[in-house]
C-alpha positions in Angstrom: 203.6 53.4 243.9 203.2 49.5 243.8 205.3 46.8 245.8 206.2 44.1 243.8 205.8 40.4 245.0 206.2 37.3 243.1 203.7 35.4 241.2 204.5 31.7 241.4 204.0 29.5 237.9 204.5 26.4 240.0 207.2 24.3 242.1 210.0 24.2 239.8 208.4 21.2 237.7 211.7 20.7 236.4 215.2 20.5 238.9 218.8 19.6 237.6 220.0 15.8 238.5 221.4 15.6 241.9 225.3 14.7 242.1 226.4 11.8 243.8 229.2 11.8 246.1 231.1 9.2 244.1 230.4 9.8 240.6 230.2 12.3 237.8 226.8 14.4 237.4 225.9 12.4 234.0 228.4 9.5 234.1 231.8 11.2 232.3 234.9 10.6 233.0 236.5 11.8 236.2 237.5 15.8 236.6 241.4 15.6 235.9 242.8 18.2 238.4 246.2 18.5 239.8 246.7 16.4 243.2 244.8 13.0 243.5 242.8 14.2 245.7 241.0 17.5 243.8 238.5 15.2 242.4 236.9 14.2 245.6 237.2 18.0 246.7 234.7 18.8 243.9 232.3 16.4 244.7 232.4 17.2 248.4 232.2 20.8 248.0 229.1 20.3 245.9 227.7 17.8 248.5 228.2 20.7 250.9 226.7 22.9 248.3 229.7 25.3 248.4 229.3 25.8 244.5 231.1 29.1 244.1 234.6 27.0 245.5 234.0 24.1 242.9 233.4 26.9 240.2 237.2 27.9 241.0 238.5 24.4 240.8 237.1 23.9 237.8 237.4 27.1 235.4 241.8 26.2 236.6 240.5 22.4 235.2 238.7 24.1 231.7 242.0 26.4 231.3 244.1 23.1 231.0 241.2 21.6 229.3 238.5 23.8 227.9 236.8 21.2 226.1 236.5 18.4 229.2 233.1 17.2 229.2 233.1 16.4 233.0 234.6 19.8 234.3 231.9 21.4 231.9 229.2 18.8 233.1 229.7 20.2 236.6 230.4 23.5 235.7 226.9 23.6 234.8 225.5 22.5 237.8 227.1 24.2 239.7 226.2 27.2 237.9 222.6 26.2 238.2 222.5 25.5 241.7 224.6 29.4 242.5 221.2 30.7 240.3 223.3 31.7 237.3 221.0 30.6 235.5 222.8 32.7 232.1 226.2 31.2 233.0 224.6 28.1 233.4 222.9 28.0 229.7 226.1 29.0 228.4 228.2 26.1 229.7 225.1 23.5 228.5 225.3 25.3 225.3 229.0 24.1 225.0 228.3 20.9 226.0 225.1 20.2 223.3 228.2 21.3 220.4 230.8 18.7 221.9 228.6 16.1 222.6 225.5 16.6 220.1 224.1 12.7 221.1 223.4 13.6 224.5 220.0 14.9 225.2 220.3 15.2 228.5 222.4 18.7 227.9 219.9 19.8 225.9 217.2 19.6 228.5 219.1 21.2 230.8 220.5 24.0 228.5 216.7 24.9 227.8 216.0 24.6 231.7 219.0 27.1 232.1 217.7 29.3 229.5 213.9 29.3 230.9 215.7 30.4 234.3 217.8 33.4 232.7 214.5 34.8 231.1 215.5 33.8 227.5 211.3 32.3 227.4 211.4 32.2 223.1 215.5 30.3 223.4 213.9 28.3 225.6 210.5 27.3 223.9 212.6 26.6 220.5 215.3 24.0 222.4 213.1 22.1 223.9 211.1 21.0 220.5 214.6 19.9 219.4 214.5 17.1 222.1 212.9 13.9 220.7 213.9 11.4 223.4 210.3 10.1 224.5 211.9 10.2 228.0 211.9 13.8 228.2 208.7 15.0 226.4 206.5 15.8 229.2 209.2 17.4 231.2 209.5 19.8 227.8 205.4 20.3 227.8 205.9 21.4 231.4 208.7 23.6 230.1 206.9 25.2 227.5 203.8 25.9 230.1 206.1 27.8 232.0 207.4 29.8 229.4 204.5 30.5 227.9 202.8 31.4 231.3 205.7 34.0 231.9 205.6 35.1 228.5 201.6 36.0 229.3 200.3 33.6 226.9 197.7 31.6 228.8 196.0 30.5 225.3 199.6 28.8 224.8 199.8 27.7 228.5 196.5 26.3 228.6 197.1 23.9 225.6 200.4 22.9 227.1 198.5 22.4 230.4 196.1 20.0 228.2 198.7 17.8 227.0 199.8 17.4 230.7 198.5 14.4 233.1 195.6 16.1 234.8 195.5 14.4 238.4 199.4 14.9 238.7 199.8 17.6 241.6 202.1 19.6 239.2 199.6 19.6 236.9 197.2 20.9 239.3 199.4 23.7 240.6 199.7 24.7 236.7 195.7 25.2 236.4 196.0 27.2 239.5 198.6 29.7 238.5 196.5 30.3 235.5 193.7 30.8 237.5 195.8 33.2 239.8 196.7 35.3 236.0 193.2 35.4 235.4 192.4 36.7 238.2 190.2 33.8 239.7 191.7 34.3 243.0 189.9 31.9 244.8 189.8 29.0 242.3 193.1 29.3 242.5 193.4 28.8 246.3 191.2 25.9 245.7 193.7 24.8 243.2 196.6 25.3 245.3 195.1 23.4 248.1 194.0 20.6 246.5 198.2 20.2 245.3 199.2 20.7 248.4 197.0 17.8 250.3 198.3 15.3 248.2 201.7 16.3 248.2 201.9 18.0 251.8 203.4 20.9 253.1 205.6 22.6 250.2 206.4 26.1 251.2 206.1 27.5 247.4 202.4 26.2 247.4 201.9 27.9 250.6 203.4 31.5 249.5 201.1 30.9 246.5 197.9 31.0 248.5 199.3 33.6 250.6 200.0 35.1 247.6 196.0 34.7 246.2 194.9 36.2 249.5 196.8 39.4 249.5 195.9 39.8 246.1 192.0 39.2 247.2 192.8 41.7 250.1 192.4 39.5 252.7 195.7 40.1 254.8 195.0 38.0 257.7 194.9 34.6 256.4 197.8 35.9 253.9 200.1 36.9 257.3 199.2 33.4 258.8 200.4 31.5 255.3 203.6 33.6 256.0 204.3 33.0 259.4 204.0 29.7 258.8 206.6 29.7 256.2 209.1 31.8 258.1 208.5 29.5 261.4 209.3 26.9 259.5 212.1 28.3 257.7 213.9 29.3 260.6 213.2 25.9 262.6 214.7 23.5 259.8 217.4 25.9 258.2 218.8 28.0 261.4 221.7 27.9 259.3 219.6 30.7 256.8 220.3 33.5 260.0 216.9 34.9 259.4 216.6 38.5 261.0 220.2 38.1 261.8 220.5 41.3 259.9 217.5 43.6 261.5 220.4 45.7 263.6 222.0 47.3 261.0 224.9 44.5 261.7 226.8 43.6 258.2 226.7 39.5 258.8 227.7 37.2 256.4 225.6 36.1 253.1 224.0 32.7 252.9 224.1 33.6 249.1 221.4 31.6 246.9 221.4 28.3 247.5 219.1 25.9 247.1 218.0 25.1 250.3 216.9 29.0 250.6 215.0 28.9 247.3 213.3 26.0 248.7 212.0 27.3 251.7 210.3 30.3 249.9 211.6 33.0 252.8 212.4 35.4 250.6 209.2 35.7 248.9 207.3 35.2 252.1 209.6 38.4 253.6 208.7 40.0 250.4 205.0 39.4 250.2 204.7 40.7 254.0 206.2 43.8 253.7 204.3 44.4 250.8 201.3 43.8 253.2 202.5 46.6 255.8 203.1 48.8 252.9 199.1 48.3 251.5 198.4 48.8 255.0 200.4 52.0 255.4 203.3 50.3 258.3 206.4 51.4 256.7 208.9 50.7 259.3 206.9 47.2 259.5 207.5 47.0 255.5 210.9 48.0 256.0 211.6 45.0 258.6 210.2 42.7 257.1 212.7 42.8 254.3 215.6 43.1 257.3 214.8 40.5 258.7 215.3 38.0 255.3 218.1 36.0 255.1 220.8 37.3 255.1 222.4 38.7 250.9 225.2 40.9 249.1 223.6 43.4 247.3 224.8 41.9 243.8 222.9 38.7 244.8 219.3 40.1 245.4 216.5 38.8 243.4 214.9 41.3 241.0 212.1 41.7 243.3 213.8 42.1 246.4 215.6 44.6 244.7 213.2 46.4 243.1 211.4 46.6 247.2 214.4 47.2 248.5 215.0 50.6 246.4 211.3 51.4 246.6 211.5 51.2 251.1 215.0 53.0 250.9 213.6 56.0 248.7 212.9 58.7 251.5 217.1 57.6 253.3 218.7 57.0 249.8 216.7 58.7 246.6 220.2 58.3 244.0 220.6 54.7 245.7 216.7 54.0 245.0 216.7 55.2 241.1 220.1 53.5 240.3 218.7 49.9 241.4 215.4 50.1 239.2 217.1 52.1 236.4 219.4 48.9 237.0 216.5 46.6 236.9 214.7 47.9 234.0 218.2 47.5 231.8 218.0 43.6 232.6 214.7 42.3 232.3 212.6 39.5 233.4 212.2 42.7 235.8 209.0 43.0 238.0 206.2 44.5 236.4 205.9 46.9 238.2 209.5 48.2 238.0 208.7 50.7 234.8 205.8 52.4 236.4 207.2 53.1 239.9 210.6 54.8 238.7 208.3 56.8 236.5 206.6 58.1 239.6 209.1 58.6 241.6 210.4 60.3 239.0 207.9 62.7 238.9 207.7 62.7 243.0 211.1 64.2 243.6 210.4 66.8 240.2 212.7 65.1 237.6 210.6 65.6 235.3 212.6 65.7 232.2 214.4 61.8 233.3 210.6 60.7 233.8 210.6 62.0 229.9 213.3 60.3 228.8 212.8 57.0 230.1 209.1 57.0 228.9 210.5 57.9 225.2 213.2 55.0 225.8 210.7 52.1 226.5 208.0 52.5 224.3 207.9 48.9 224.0 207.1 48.8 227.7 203.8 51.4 227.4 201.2 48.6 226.6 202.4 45.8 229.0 203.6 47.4 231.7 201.6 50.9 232.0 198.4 50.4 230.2 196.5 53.5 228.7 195.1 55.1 232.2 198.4 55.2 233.8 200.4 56.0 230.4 197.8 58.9 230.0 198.3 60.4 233.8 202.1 60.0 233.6 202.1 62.1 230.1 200.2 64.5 231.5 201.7 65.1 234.8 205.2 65.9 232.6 203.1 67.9 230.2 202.0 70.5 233.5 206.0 71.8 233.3 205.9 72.9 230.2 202.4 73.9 229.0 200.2 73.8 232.9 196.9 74.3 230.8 197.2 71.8 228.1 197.9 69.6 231.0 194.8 70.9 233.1 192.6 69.7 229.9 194.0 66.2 230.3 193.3 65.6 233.6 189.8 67.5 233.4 189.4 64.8 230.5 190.9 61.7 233.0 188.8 63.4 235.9 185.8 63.1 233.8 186.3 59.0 232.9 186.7 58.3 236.5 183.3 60.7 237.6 181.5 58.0 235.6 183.0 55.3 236.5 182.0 56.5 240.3 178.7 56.6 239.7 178.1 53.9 237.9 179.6 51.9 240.8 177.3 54.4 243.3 174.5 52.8 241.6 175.6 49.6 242.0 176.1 49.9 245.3 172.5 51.4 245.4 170.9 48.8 244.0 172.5 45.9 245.7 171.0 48.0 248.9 167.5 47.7 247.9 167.8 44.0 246.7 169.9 43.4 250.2 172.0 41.6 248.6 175.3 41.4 250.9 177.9 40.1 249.1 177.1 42.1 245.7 177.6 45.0 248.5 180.9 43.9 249.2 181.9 43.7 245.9 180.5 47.0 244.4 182.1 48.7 247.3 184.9 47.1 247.2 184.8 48.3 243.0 184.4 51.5 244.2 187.3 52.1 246.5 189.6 50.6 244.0 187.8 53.3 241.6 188.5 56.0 244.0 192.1 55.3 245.0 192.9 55.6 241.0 191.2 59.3 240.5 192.3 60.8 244.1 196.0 61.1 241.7 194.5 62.5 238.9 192.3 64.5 241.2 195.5 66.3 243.3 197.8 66.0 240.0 195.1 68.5 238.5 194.6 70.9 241.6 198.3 71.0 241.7 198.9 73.1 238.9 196.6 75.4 240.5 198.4 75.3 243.7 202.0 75.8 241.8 200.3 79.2 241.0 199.5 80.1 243.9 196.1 80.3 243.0 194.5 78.6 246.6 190.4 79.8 245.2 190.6 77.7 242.1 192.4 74.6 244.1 189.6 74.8 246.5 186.9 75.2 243.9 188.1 72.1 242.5 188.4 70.2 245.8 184.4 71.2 246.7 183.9 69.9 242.8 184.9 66.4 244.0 183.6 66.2 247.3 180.6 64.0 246.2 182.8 60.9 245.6 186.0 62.0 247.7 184.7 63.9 251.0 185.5 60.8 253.2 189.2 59.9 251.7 192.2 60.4 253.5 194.2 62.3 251.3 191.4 64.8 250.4 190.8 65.7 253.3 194.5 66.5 254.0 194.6 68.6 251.5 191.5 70.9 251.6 193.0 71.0 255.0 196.2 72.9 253.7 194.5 74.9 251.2 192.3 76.2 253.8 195.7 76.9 255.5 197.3 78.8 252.7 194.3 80.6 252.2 195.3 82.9 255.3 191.6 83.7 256.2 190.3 79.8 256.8 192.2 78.5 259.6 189.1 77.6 261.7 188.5 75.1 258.1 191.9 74.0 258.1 192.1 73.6 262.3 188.6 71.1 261.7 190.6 69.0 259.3 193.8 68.5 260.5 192.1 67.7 263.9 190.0 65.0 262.2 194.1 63.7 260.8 195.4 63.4 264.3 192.5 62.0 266.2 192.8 59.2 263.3 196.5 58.3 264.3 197.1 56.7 268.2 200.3 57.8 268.3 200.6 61.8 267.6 204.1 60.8 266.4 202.4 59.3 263.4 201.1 62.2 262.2 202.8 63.9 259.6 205.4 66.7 261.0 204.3 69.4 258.9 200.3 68.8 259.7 201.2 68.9 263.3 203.1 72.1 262.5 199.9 73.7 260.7 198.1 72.8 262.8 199.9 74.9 266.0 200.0 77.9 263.7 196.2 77.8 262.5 195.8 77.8 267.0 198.4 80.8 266.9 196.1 82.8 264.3 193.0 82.0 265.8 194.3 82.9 269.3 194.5 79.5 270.7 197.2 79.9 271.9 196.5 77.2 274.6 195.4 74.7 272.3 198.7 74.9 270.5 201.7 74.7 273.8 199.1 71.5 274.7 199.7 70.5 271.4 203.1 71.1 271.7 203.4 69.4 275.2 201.8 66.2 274.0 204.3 65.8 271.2 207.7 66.6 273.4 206.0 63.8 276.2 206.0 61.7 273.0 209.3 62.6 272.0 210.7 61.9 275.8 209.4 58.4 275.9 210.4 57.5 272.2 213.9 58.2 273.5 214.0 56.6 276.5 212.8 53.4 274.9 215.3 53.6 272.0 218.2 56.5 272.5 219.1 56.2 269.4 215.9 56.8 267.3 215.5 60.8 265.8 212.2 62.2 265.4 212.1 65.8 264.2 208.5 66.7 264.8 208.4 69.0 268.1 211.9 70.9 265.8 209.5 71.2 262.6 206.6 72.3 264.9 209.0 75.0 266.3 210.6 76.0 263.2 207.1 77.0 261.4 206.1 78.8 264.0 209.3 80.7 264.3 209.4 81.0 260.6 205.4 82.4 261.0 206.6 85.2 263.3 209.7 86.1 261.3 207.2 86.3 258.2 205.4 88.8 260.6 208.5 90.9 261.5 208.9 89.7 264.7 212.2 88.3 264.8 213.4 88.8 268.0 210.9 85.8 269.0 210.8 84.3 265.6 214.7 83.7 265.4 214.8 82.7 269.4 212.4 79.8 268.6 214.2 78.7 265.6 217.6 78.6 267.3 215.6 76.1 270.4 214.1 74.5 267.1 217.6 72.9 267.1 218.6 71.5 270.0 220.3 69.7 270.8 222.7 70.6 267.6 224.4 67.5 267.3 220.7 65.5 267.1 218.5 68.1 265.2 220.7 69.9 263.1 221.0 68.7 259.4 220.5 69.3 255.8 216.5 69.9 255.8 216.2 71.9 259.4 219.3 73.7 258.1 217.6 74.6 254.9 214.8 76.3 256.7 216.9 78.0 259.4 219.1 79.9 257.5 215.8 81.2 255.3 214.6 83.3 258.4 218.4 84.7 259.0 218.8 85.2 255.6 215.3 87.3 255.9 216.5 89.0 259.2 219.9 90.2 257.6 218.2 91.6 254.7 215.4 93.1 256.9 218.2 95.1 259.0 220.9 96.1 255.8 217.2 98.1 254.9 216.7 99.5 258.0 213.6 97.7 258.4 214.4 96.3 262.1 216.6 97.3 265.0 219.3 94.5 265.3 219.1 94.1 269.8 222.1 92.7 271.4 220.7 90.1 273.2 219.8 88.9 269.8 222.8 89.6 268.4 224.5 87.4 271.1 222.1 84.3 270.4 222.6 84.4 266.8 226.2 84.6 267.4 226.1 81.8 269.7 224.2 80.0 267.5 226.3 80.3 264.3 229.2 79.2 266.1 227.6 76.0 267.1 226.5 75.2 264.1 230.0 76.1 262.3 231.0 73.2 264.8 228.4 70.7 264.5 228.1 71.4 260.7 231.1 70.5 259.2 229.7 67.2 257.8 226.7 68.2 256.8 225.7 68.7 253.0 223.8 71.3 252.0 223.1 70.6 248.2 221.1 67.5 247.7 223.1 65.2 245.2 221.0 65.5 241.6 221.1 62.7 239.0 225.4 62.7 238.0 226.4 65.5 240.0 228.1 65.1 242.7 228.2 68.1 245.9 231.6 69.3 247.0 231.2 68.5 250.5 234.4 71.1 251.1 231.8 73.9 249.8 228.5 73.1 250.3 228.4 72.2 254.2 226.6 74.1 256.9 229.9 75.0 258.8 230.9 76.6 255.1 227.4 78.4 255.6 227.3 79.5 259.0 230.7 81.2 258.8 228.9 83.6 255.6 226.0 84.1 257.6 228.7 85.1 260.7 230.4 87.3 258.5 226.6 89.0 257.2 225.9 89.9 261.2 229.0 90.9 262.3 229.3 93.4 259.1 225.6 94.5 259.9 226.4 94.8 263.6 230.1 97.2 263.1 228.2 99.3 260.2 
């Protein structure tokens, strides 16, 4: 799944007349408002840049008078300046019908119209403006359009015709540069603007931006610091971070100042740093801590980040912004590919259908054959596994060669010693690498979905040449070793090697740490696994006393398997007890998920003793009792059926208070009988 961050075309190269105190925005006659004084009221609010207010007073002016060219005039602007940028084209398209002689309207309505996304309206309204005046402005218009449109042949000749030692000029080879993927011309480019113009914080996100995409994250952060320091020292005004507590404040909304300052994109561009270098709750401040906006005023690409960090707290919230997103385009690019799969993350496999069979315009230039081909086949494995098998195996085999083509590059640059061609193979090669490990896992999956552990790990050993030193592989051969039953001292050497790599045993994964106390358990460590244990609920002590209010479930999930293990084994008296002290505290630990697997092990107990299988002690009849009751009391607000795309849970029905009284009602019938 990609973050999205904004690529730059320039400074805006083009920016609406500023509005004098004193007179209209192009010279018309004076608003005619009620009350003398309403006309100064406009201007001042638009001084103060409180445009949303001046929008009121003047859609009660264009009631009165819908065809005044001065409330219209204004209107405009103060459209453009709220980044309405559709609103604003349709008030300039008004005023280029009632006043046809004045070209100024027509610049701006094909300004407007470049800012809403409407690139082709754009392009076509500013060849209708002859004034001499305005004719490099409309080059510089066109370059951008074209440049979002993707058409650098068409930028580059607009480019031409532009004055090549002007700084926006410069700025404009360097964006095409930066499309091209000449990341460090570009930075070259992007410096050389910014020395003669001095510090602009848009040039500066730009070569952050070039960095990041060039992997170099360092000099990227320091480009971004610099931005928010500055930010926050000129416009305290902006309440950057204000917002990190989980307080609502107040929006700032989009003005200009804050478009100007380039915070947003710097906020955006460094969590999507933390999220390359695998620091969500970094990621996830980072977008916090921007100034301060109402959901309906996000930018697409805060948006589209926002939904993408939020995905694990707030699934339905996460697909209804980028199924928002990609019904409104300009959307970031990568907006089509990422609900596509996370669609196929949480299984919805038949929406992940759907929406590929709705875009089809959207396959070539915003998916591209690999990823089109991996996504097809992934939806293929639910209703024909095998066909889908011989896709990947086909995938597979385009990346194995790749791999060792780059292997021999990297080879070769080794005898000629040649460092940097080193750097760059290997640097080929990881990028190789991190595209098969999905195919890789996609394919061993459908093995795994049958339960058929051999053939997963056949196909794991298969890879091992290329793969044998990556993250996620070895994670995984890890827990097929684990389901394999007979291979814990396999899966114990793995997951070991997935701990020791994290400094904080919190990090880990719940469920590896969980594994990896039952793979001790069947190997008769049983020391190894209550140290294990003990290091986790020392981590879990301090966590708490440093924040009280943060929740971390791994010593519970660590408990739980293991109490699930021995219930699997018939052993409920201890299985059940150490599910039950999976739990508490109740009111902290108890909720959907550790519910989910709690009830599975009573559920197995109940039907273990209506057979006869188990003798049903008192002392365990007490706890479970006990237990039941505590979670009829701590349960009532807890759902138990995950909302599913349009269908809503009845939280009166589906709560674990609702549960725990059936599962009362099981034992006590079981206990009497």
């Amino acid at each position: 799944v990609s973050f999205s961050v904004r690529g730059t075309f320039a400074r805006d190269l083009l920016e609406m007349t500023t509005v004098p105190q004193s007179v209209n925005a192009h010279g018309g006659m004076s608003v005619r408002v009620q009350g003398g004084n309403k006309t100064q009221m406009v201007y001042s609010l638009i001084r103060d840049g409180k445009y949303k207010e001046s929008v009121e007073i003047l859609d009660q002016e264009l009631q009165n008078h819908p065809n005044s060219r001065a409330a219209l005039s204004l209107l405009g602007y103060c459209y453009y300046y709220m980044q309405d940028f559709a609103s604003a084209a349709e008030t300039y398209d008004t005023l280029c019908t009632l006043c046809p002689m004045v070209e100024e309207y027509r610049v701006y309505w094909a300004q407007a119209m470049f800012k809403s996304g409407q690139y082709d309206e754009a392009i076509k309204a500013s060849h209708q403006i002859t004034d001499p005046q305005y004719s490099l402005r409309m080059v510089h218009l066109r370059a951008a359009a074209e440049y979002q449109r993707d058409d650098l042949v068409a930028t580059k000749k607009c480019v031409d015709q532009c004055i090549q030692s002007e700084p926006e000029t410069v700025v404009a080879h360097g964006c095409i540069a930066y499309k091209e993927a000449k990341y460090e011309y570009a930075i070259e480019k992007f410096t050389e603007a910014s020395n003669s113009l001095g510090y602009q914080a848009d040039l500066a996100y730009n070569i952050a931006l070039c960095h990041y995409k060039l992997k170099s994250y360092a000099p990227a952060l320091r480009y971004i610091a610099e931005i928010i320091e500055r930010g926050v020292k000129d416009h305290p005004e902006l309440s950057v971070g204000s917002n990190s507590d989980g307080i609502e404040v107040r929006s700032v909304g989009n003005s200009q100042t804050l478009k100007e300052t380039a915070l947003i994109e710097a906020f955006n561009l460094k969590a999507a740093i933390e999220y390359q270098l695998q620091n969500t709750a970094q990621a996830r401040e980072a977008l916090a801590d921007m100034p301060p906006r109402s959901e309906n005023e996000l930018d697409p690409v805060t948006l589209h980040n926002t939904a993408l960090m939020n995905m694990e707290q707030d699934p339905n919230g996460g697909f209804k912004k980028l199924k928002y997103l990609l019904l409104r385009p300009p959307f970031p690019a990568e907006t089509f590919g990422n609900l596509l799969l996370l669609c196929l993350k949480y299984q919805y496999y038949d929406l992940a259908a759907d929406v590929l069979a709705e875009n089809k315009s959207l396959h070539d230039t915003h998916l591209g054959k690999e990823l089109y081909d991996f996504l097809e086949a992934v939806i293929l494995t639910q209703s024909s596994p095998m066909e889908a098998y011989e896709k990947f195996d086909s995938l597979g085999s385009i990346h194995i060669d790749a791999l060792r083509r780059l292997t021999k590059e990297i080879q070769d640059a080794r005898i000629n010693r040649d460092t940097e061609a080193i750097k760059e193979a290997l640097k080929k090669f990881d990028a190789a690498l991190e595209r098969y490990i999905p195919v890789l896992m996609a394919q061993a999956k459908i093995y795994w979905d049958m339960k058929d552990y051999t053939q997963v790990e056949k196909k794991f050993r298969e890879s091992a040449e290329f793969c044998s030193e990556h993250d996620v592989w070895k994670l995984n051969i890890a827990h097929v070793f684990f389901m394999q039953e007979n291979k814990y001292d396999e899966a114990i050497r793995y997951y070991e090697l997935a701990v020791k790599k994290k400094h904080n045993i919190l990090d880990v994964t719940a469920i590896v740490l969980a594994n990896l106390c039952v793979s001790f358990i069947m190997t008769n460590r049983n020391e190894d696994a209550e140290e294990l244990m003990r290091n986790i609920e020392r981590e879990e002590e301090q966590v708490s006393f440093q924040d009280s209010g943060k929740q971390h479930y791994h010593l519970c999930i660590v408990n739980l398997v293991i109490g699930t293990l021995y219930c699997s084994k018939r052993n409920f008296p201890f299985g059940i007890s150490r599910i039950i002290k999976s739990l508490e505290p109740y009111q902290k630990k108890l909720n959907a998920d550790t519910w989910y697997y709690a009830k599975r092990c009573f559920l197995g107990l109940a039907e273990n003793l209506a057979k006869h299988m188990t003798v049903f002690e008192s002392d365990l009849y007490n706890e479970i009792m006990a237990f039941l009751d505590a979670a009829e009391e701590h349960g009532k607000g807890i759902l138990t059926v995950i909302d599913q795309q349009g269908q809503n849970a009845n939280p009166k029905l589906h709560n674990v208070a609702v549960e725990a009284r059936l599962l009362k009602r099981i034992f006590l019938r079981i206990h009497t009988s």
